[in-house]
C-alpha positions in Angstrom: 26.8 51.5 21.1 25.7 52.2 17.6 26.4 49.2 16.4 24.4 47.3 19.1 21.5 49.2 18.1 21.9 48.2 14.5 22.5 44.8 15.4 18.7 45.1 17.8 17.5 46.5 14.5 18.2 43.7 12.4 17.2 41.3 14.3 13.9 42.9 15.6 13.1 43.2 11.0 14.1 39.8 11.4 11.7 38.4 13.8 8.7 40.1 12.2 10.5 39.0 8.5 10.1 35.5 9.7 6.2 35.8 11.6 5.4 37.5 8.1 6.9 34.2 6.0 5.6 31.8 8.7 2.0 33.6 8.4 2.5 33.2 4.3 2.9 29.8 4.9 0.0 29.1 6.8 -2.3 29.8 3.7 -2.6 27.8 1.2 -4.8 27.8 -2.2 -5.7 23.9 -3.8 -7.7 23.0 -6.3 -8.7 19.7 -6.7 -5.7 18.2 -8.8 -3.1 19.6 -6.6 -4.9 18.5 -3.7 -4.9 14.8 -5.1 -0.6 15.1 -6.2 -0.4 16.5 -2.1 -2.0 13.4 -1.0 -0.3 11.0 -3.1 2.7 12.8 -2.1 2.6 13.6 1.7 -0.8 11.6 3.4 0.0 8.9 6.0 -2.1 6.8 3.5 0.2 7.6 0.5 3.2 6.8 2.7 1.8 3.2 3.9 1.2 1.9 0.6 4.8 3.4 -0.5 6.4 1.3 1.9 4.2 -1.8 1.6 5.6 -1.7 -2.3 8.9 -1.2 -0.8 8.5 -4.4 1.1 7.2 -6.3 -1.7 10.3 -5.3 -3.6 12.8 -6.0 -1.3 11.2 -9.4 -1.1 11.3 -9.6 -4.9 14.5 -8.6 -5.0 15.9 -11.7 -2.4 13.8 -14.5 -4.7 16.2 -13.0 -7.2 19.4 -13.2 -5.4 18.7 -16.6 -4.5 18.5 -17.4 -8.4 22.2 -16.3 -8.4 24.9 -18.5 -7.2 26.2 -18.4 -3.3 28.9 -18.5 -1.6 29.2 -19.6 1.7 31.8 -20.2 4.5 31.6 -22.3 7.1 33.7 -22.6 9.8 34.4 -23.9 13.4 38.0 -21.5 14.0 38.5 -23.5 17.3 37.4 -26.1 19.5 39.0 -27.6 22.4 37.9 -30.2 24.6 39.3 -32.0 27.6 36.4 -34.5 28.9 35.7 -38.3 29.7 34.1 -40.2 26.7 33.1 -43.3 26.0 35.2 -45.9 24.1 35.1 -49.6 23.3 38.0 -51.5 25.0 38.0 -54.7 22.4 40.3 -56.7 24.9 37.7 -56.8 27.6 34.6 -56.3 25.3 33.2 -53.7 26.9 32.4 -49.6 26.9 34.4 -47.7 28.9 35.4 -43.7 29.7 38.5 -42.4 29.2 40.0 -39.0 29.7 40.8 -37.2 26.6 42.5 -34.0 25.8 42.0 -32.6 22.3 41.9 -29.3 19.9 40.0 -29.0 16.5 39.2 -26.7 14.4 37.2 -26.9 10.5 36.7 -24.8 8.0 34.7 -25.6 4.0 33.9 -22.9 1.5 31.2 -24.1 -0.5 29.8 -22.2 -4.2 26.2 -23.5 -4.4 23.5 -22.8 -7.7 19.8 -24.0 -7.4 18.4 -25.5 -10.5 14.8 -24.1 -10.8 14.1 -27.1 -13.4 14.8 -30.0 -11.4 15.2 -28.8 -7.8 18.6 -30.1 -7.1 21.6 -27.6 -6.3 24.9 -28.1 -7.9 27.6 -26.8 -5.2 31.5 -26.7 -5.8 34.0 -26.6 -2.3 36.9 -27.3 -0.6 37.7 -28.4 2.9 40.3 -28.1 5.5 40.4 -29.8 8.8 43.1 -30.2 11.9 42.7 -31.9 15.3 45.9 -32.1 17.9 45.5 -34.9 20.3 47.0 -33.7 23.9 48.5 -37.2 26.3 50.3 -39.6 26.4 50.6 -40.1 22.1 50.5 -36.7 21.3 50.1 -36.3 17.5 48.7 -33.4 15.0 46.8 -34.3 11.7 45.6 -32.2 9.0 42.3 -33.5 6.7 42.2 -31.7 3.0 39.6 -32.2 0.7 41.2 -29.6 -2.4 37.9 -29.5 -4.6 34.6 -31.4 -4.6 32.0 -31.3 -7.3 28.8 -32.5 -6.3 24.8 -32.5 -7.1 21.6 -33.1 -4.6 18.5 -33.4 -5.0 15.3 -35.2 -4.2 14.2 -37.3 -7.4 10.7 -37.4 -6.9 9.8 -34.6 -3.8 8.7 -31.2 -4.0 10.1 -29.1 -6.3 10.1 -25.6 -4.8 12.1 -23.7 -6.6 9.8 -24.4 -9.5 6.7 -23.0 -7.2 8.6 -19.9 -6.3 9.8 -18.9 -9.9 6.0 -18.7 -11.1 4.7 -16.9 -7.6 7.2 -14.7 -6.7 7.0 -12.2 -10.1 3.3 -12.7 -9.9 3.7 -11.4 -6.3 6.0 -8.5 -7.1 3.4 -7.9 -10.6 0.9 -7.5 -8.0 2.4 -5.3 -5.6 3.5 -3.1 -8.4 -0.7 -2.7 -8.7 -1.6 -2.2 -5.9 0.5 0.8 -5.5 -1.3 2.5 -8.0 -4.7 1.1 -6.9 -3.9 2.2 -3.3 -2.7 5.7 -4.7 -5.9 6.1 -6.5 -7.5 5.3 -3.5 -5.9 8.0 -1.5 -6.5 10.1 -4.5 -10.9 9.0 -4.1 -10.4 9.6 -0.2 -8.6 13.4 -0.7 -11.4 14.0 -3.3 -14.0 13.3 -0.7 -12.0 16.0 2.0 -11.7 18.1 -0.5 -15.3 18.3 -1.2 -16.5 18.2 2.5 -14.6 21.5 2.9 -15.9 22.9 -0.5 -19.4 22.6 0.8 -18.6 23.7 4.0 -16.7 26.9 2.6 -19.7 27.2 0.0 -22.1 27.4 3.2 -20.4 29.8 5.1 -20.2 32.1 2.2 -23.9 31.7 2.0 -24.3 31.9 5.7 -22.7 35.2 5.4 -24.5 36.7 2.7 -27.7 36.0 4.1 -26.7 37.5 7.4 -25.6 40.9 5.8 -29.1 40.6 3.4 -31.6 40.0 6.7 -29.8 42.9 8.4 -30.2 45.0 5.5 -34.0 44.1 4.8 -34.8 44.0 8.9 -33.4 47.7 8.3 -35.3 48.3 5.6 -38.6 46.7 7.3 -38.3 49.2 10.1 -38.6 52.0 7.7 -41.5 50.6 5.9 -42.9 49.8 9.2 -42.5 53.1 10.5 -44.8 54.4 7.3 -47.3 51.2 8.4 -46.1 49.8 5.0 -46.1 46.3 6.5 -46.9 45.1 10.0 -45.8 44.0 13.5 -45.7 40.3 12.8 -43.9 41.0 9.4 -41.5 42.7 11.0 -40.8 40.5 13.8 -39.8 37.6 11.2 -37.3 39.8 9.3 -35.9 40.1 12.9 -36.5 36.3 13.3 -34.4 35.6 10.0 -31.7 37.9 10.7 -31.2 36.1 14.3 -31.7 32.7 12.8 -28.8 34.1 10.2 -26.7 34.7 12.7 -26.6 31.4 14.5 -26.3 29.8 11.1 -23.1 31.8 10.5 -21.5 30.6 13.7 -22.7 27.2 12.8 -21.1 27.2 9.2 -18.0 28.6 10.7 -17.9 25.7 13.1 -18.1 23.2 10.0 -15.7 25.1 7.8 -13.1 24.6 10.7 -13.6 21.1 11.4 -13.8 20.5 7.5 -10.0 22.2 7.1 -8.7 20.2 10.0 -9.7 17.2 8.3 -8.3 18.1 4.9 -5.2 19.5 6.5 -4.8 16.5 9.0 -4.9 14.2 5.5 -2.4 16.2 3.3 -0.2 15.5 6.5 -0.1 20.1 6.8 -0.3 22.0 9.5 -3.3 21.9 11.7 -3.6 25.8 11.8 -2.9 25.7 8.2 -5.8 28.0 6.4 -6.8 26.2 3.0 -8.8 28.1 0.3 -10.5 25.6 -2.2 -11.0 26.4 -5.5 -13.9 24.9 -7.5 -12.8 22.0 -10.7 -13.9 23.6 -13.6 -16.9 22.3 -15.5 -15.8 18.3 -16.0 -15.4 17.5 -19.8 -17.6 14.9 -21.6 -15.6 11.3 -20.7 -17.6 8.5 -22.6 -16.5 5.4 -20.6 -17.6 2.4 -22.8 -19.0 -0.6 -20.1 -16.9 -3.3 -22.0 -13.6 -1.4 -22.2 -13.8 -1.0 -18.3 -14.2 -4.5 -17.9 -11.4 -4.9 -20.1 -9.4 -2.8 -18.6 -9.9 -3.8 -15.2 -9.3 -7.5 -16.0 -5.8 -6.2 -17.0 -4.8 -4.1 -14.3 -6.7 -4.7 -11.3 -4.7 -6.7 -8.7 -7.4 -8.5 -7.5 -6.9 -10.4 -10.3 -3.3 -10.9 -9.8 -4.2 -12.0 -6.3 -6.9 -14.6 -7.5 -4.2 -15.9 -9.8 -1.8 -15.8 -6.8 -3.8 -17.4 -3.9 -5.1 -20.5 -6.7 -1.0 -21.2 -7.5 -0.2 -21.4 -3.7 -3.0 -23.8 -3.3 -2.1 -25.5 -6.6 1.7 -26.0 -4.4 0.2 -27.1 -1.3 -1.6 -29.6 -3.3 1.7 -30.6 -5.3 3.4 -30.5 -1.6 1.1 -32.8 0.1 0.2 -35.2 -2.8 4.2 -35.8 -3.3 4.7 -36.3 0.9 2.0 -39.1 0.5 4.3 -41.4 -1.8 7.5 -42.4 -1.1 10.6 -40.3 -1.6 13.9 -40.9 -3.3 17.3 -39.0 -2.7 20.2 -38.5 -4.3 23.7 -36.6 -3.4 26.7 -37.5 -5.4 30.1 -36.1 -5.5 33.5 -36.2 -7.0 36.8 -34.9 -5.7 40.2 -35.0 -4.2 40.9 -35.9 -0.5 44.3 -36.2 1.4 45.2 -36.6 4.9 49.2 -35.9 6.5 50.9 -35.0 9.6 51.7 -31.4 8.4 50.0 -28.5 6.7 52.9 -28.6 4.0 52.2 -32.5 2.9 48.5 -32.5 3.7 47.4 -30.8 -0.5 50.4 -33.2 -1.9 49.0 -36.2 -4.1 45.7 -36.1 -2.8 43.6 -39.3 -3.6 40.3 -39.5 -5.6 37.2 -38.9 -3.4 34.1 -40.4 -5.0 30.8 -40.5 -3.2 27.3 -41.9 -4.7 24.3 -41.7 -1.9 20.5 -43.0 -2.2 18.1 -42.4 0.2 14.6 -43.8 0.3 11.8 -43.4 2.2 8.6 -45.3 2.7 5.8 -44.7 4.2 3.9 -47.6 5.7 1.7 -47.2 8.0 0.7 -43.5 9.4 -3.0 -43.6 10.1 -4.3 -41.9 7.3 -2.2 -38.4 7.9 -0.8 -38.2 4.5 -4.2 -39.1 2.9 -5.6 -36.5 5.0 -3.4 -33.5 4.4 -3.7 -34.5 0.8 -7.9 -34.0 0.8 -7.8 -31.1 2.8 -5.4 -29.3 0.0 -7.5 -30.2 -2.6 -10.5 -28.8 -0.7 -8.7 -25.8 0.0 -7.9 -25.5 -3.8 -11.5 -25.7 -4.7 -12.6 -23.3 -2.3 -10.0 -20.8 -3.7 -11.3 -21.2 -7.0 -14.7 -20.6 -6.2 -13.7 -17.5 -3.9 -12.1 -16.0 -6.6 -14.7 -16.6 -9.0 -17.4 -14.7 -6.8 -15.1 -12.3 -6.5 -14.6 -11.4 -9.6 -18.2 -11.1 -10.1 -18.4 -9.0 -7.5 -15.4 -6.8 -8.8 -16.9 -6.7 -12.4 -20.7 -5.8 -11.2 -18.6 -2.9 -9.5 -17.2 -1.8 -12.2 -20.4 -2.2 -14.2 -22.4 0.2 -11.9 -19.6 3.1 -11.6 -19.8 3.5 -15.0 -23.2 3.9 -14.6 -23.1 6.1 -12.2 -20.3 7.9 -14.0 -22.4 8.8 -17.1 -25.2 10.1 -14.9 -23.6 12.1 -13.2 -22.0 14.5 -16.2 -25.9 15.1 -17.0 -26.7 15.6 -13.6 -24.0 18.3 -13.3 -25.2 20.1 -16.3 -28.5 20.3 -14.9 -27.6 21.0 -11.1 -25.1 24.5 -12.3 -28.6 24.9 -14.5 -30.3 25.2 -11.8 -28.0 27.2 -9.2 -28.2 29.9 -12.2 -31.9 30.0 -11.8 -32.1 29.8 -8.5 -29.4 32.8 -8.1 -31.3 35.2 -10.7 -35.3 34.0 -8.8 -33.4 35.3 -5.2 -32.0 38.5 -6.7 -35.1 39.4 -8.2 -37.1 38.2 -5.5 -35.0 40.4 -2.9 -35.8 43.5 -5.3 -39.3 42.8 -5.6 -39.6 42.4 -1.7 -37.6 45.9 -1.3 -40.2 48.0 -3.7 -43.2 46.2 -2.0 -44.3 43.7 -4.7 -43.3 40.8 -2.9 -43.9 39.2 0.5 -41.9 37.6 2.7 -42.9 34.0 2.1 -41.9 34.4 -1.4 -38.5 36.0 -0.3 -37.4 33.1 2.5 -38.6 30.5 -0.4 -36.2 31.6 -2.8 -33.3 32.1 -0.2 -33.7 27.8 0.5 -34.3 27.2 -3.2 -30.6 29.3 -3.7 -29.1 27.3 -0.8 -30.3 24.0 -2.4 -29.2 24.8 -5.4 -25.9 25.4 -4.2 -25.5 22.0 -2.6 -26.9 20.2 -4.7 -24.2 21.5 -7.6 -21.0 20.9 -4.9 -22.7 17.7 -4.1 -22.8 16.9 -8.3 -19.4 17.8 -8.6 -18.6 15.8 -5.8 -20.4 12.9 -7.0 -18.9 13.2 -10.4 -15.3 12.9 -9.2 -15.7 10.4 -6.8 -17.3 8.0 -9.2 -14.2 9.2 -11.7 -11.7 8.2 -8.8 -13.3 5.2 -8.4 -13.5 3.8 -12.0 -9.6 4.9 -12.1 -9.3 2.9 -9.3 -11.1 0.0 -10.3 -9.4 -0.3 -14.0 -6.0 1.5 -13.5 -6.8 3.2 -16.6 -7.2 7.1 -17.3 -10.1 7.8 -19.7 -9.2 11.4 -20.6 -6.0 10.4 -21.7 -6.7 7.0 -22.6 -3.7 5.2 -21.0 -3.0 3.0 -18.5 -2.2 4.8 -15.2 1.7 4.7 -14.3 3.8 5.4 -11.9 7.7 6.0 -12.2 8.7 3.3 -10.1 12.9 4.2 -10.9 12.2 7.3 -8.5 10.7 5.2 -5.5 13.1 2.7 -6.2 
């Protein structure tokens, strides 16, 4: 019995052991930096643009295998047939069906290696072949072909291969980008979270100090109203500011919740999760220079990389279609050993040389104009590329032009906005003591409560603008300014 109870003990400390852990857990404290690594570490976002790099590599990764030589079996293990089929009886001169009973079976493993110069592919193989004829003249044959040595191409077609050796790093090059771009993006996006629950959180404790102030002065206006200090009316707006502070409580705390879903719903927590925010410190002095920014972006920004992209695949439609529109030559020659016997034993004996030189040609005569016509449209569809990409990077550089603008103004903006939440607390606090001793009135006393409140947005709203131009011009050049180096990401570990 006593050592039931113990047991009920333990797991009763237990239980509350784990409430007390899972109630620890529930809180969390971010500032902004850790709030960006969560987000780049655990958002849905962060996750997506993970595995559309992952894609991209894998998809790297097979253009490279299929650099590599192959090797390739094919094989029919067994085929039997017993059917009517047609045959030419040369007595009578005519086609006629006879019954036929027969069992086959093939197999060739081929070594094949794609020359990216030229386009052809060299291949190496060897063949093996037996059919057994059921009837009347029963008879088993076996067909060997020991090695083969051969080389195809088309002499004047499309060259693929060359096509896909300049896109498909390009591609990869990209995709490697726009990781980090996307990254940065989720980085901007948290930012913007992170400061819609510092404001919110900033407002409630504002919200809440000014309800326990109005309580205090509507107490302290009933005392002076009790010695006819100040009057009925005056009164009955210190009791109007304290009821109008109390509604704007229950409305901050409705903000602050919905403003910690979102950030907690982004950083993929938990939705009861209880997040405590705590102010960046005062930015340091970043000088972006315009022209470096363009420079850098130039470099790193995949938009480029897709431009470059999208004007080769139109550059290989063109090269496609113009090379369809002529005629076409083909060429597949090979040299080996072939043999033919009655047994599997005799059928690699003394094979006999097996030489084979093919040309193909093809000529288009008459087609209507199709050719011609895919041909034009390509090299429209070229143009147009160009010229899309060349607005867009316009676009992209006037971008990155006007966040650096923005950048610079706002580091002077946020030197003046803490300026003025400084003044604006010290004006309030005196204002408040001036009201208590009877110097001040209450106009003066609810104008410097909304000159605080101001102030205080207007300095979360600074440093919200500050970082989010910050994200952005990391996003846009892929370069970190305060440590002046290209932003990287360790792709090994992903990998």
């Amino acid at each position: 019995m006593k050592y039931n109870r113990l047991l009920f003990l333990f797991a009763v400390m237990g239980w509350f052991g784990s409430v007390t852990v899972s109630a620890q857990q529930s809180e969390i404290t971010l500032d902004l930096q850790r709030t960006v690594a969560l987000a780049n570490d655990s958002s849905l976002s962060a996750f997506r643009a993970k595995n559309m790099y992952m894609a991209s590599r894998w998809e790297y990764l097979t253009f490279k295998a299929a650099r590599l030589p192959s090797l390739t079996l094919y094989a029919t293990p067994l085929r039997y047939n017993r059917d009517f089929t047609r045959r030419y009886d040369s007595e009578q001169n005519i086609d006629v069906y006879r019954r036929q009973q027969s069992l086959y079976s093939y197999g060739n493993l081929a070594a094949q290696q794609n020359f990216d110069f030229t386009g052809g592919t060299f291949f190496v193989d060897t063949e093996l072949g037996y059919i057994r004829n059921f009837g009347d003249l029963a008879r088993s044959q076996f067909n060997s072909v020991p090695v083969r040595i051969g080389y195809r191409q088309e002499l004047l077609g499309y060259n693929r291969f060359k096509w896909e050796k300049k896109i498909e790093p390009l591609k990869f090059e990209r995709a490697q980008k726009e990781l980090i771009s996307n990254l940065e993006t989720t980085a901007e996006t948290a930012s913007g979270y992170f400061f819609d629950l510092a404001m919110a959180q900033a407002e409630h404790q504002l919200a809440l100090e000014n309800r326990r102030n109005s309580e205090r002065l509507y107490r302290i206006g009933e005392e002076k109203h009790k010695i006819a200090s100040i009057g009925q009316s005056e009164l009955l707006t210190l009791k109007l500011d304290r009821v109008n502070a109390q509604n704007s409580l229950q409305n901050a705390e409705l903000r602050l919740k919905r403003a910690m879903f979102a950030l907690a719903a982004y950083l993929n927590l938990d939705k009861d999760t209880k997040i405590t925010l705590q102010l960046p410190d005062y930015p340091k002095d970043v000088i972006v220079n315009v022209d470096d920014a363009l420079m850098f972006a130039k470099e790193n920004n995949p938009q480029y990389l897709e431009h470059k992209q999208r004007i080769l695949e139109s550059e290989q439609t063109l090269d496609r279609t113009r090379r369809e529109s002529l005629f076409s030559i083909g060429l597949n020659a090979s040299m080996g050993f072939n043999q033919i016997a009655p047994t599997f034993r005799d059928v690699y004996r003394n094979p006999l040389r097996q030489d084979i030189l093919a040309l193909t040609l093809t000529i288009p005569i008459v087609d209507w104009g199709v050719r011609k016509g895919r041909y034009n449209m390509a090299k429209n569809n070229l143009n147009i590329t160009q010229l899309s990409a060349q607005e867009s990077e316009i676009r992209l550089e006037e971008d990155v032009i006007m966040t650096v603008g923005d950048f610079s103004v706002q580091q002077q903006m946020i030197r003046s906005a803490e300026e003025a939440m400084e003044l604006a607390k010290v004006a309030y606090e005196q204002t408040q003591e001036r009201f208590i001793i009877g110097k001040a009135d209450i106009n003066s006393l609810t104008l410097s409560t909304s000159r605080r409140q101001e102030a205080q947005r207007n300095y979360i709203s600074a440093l919200r603008n500050y970082w989010q131009s910050y994200f952005k011009l990391r996003k846009l050049t892929l370069h970190d300014f305060e440590k002046n180096k290209p932003i990287e990401v360790d792709f090994n570990v992903m990998n």
